[in-house]
ROLUMVO-617378 format. One record per residue: x, y, z negated of N, C-alpha, C in turn; residue in one letter. Coordinates in steps of 0.1 Angstrom, whole numbers. Example, Ala and Ser with C-alpha at 12.3 -4.5 7.8 and 13.67 -1.06 7.14 Angstrom:
BEGIN
[mardren [132,-57,-78],[123,-45,-78],[132,-33,-78],'A']
[mardren [128,-22,-71],[137,-11,-71],[129,0,-79],'S']
//
This chain:
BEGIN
[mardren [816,1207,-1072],[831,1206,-1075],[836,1220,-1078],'X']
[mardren [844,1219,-1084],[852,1234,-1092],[860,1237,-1087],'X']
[mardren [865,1248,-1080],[879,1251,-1072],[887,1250,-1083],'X']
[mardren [885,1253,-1096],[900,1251,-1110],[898,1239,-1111],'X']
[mardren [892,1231,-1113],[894,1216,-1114],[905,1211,-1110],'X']
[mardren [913,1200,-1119],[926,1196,-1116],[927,1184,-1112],'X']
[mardren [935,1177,-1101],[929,1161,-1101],[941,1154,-1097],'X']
[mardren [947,1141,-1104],[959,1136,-1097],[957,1125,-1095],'X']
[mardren [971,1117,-1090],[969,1104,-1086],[967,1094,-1097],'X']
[mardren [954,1081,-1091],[960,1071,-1105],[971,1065,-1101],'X']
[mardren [981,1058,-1115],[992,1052,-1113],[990,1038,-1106],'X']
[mardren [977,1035,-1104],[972,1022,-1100],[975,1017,-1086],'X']
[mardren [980,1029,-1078],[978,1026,-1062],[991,1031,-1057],'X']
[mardren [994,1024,-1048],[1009,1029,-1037],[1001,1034,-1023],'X']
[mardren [1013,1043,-1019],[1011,1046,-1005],[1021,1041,-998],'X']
[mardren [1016,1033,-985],[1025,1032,-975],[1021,1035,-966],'X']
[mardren [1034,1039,-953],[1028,1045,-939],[1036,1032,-932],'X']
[mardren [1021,1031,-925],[1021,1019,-916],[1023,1023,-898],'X']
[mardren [1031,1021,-893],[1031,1028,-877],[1026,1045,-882],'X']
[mardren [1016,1048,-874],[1017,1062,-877],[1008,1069,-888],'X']
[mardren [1000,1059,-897],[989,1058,-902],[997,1055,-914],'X']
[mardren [989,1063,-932],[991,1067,-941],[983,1056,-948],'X']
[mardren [984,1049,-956],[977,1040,-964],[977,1039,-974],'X']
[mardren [962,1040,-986],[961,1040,-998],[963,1030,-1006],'X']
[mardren [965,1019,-1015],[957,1007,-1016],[963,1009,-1028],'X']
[mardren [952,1005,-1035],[948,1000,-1053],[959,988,-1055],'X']
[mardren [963,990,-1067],[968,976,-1069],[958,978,-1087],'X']
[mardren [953,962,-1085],[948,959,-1094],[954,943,-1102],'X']
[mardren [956,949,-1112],[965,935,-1121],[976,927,-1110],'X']
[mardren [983,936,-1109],[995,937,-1097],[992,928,-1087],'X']
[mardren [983,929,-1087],[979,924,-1070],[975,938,-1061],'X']
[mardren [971,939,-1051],[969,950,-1036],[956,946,-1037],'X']
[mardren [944,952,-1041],[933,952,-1035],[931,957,-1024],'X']
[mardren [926,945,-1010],[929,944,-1002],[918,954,-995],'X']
[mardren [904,948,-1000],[891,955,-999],[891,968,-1001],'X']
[mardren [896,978,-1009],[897,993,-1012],[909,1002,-1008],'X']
[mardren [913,992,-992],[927,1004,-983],[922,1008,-985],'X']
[mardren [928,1023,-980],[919,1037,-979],[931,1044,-972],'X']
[mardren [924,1045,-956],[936,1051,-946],[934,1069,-946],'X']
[mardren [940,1075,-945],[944,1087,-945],[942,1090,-929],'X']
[mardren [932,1096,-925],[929,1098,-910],[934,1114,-906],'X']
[mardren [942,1121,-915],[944,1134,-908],[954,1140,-912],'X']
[mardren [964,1150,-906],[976,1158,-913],[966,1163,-928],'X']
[mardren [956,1168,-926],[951,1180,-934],[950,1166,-947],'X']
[mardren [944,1156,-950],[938,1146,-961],[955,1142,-962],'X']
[mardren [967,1138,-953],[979,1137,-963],[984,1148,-970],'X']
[mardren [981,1159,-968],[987,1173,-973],[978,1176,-983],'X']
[mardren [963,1173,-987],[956,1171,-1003],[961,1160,-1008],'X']
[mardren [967,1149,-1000],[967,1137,-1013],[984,1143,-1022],'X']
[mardren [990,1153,-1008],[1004,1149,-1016],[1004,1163,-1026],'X']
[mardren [994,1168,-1025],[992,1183,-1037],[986,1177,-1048],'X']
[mardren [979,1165,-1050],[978,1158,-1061],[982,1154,-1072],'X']
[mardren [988,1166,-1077],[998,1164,-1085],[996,1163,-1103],'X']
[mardren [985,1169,-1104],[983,1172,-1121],[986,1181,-1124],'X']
[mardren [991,1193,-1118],[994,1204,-1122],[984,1216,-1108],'X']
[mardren [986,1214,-1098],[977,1222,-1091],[963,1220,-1092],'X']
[mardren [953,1236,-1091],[939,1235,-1091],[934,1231,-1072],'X']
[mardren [922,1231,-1074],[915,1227,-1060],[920,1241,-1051],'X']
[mardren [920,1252,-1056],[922,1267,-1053],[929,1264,-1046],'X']
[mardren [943,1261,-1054],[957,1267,-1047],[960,1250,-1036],'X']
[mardren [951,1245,-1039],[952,1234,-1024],[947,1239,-1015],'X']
[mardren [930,1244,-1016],[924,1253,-1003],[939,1265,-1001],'X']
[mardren [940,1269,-1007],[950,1282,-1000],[961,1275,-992],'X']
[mardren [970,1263,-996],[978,1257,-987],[971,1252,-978],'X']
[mardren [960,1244,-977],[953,1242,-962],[951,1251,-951],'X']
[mardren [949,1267,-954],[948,1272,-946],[954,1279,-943],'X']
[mardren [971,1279,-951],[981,1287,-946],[987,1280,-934],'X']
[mardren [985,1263,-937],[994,1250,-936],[989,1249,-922],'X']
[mardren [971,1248,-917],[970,1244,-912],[960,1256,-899],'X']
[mardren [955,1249,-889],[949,1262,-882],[932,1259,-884],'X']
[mardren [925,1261,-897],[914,1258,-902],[904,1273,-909],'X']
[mardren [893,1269,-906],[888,1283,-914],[885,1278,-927],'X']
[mardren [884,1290,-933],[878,1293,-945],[870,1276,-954],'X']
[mardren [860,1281,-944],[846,1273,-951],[850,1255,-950],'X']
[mardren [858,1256,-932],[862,1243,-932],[869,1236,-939],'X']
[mardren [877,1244,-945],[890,1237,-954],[882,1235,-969],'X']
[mardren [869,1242,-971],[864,1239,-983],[851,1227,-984],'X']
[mardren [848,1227,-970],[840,1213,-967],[851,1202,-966],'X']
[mardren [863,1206,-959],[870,1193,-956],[877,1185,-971],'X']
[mardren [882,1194,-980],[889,1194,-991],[875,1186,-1004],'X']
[mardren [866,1192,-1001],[854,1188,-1012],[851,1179,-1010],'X']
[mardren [849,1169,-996],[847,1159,-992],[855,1147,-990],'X']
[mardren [869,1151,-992],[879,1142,-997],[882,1139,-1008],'X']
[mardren [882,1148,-1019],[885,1144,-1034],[870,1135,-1034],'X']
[mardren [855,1135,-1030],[848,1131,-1035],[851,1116,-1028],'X']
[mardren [853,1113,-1017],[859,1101,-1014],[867,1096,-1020],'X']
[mardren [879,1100,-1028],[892,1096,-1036],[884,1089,-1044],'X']
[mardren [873,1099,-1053],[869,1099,-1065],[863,1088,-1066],'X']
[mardren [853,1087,-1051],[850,1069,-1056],[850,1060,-1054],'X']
[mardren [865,1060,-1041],[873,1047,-1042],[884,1043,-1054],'X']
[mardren [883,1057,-1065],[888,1053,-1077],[900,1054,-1079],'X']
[mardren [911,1062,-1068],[919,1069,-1062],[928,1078,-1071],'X']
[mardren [918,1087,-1075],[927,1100,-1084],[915,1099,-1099],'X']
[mardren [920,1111,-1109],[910,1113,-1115],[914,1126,-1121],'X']
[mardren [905,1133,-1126],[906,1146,-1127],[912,1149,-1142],'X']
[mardren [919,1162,-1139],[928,1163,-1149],[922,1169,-1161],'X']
[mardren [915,1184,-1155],[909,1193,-1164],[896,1198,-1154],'X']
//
């Protein structure tokens, strides 16, 4: 994965927050695919999904992780690379550039 790589949301999916928990789900031919929720388990994974914007690189998201949050270095670049790869193939975002 490319720290300048750019990646946003598809228009395919809503988020709702359910009690205290962040929820992804697909909508396919306007239905909610029920089978591909995709819960948001951490401050740090809602603070990448909501930098997903189409205009920021992976870069300047690791740099807000680790201003944002009390994470090191390496962690925020394991934790960040392993989320967009999750998004990527619940089918979630797709990359911009």
């Amino acid at each position: 994965m490319n720290l300048h790589s750019i990646y946003r949301k598809k228009e395919d999916s809503v988020t709702r927050q359910i009690a205290d928990e962040t929820l992804l789900v697909p909508i396919r031919s306007r239905l909610a695919d029920m089978q591909r929720i995709f819960a948001l388990e951490s401050q740090v994974a809602e603070y990448i999904w909501q930098q997903l914007d189409g205009k920021q690189n992976l870069e300047e998201i690791h740099r807000g992780i680790t201003s944002e949050f009390e994470v090191e270095n390496g962690q925020a670049s394991s934790d960040l690379q392993e989320f967009i790869s999750q998004l990527m193939e619940a089918g979630l975002i797709e990359e911009v550039t």
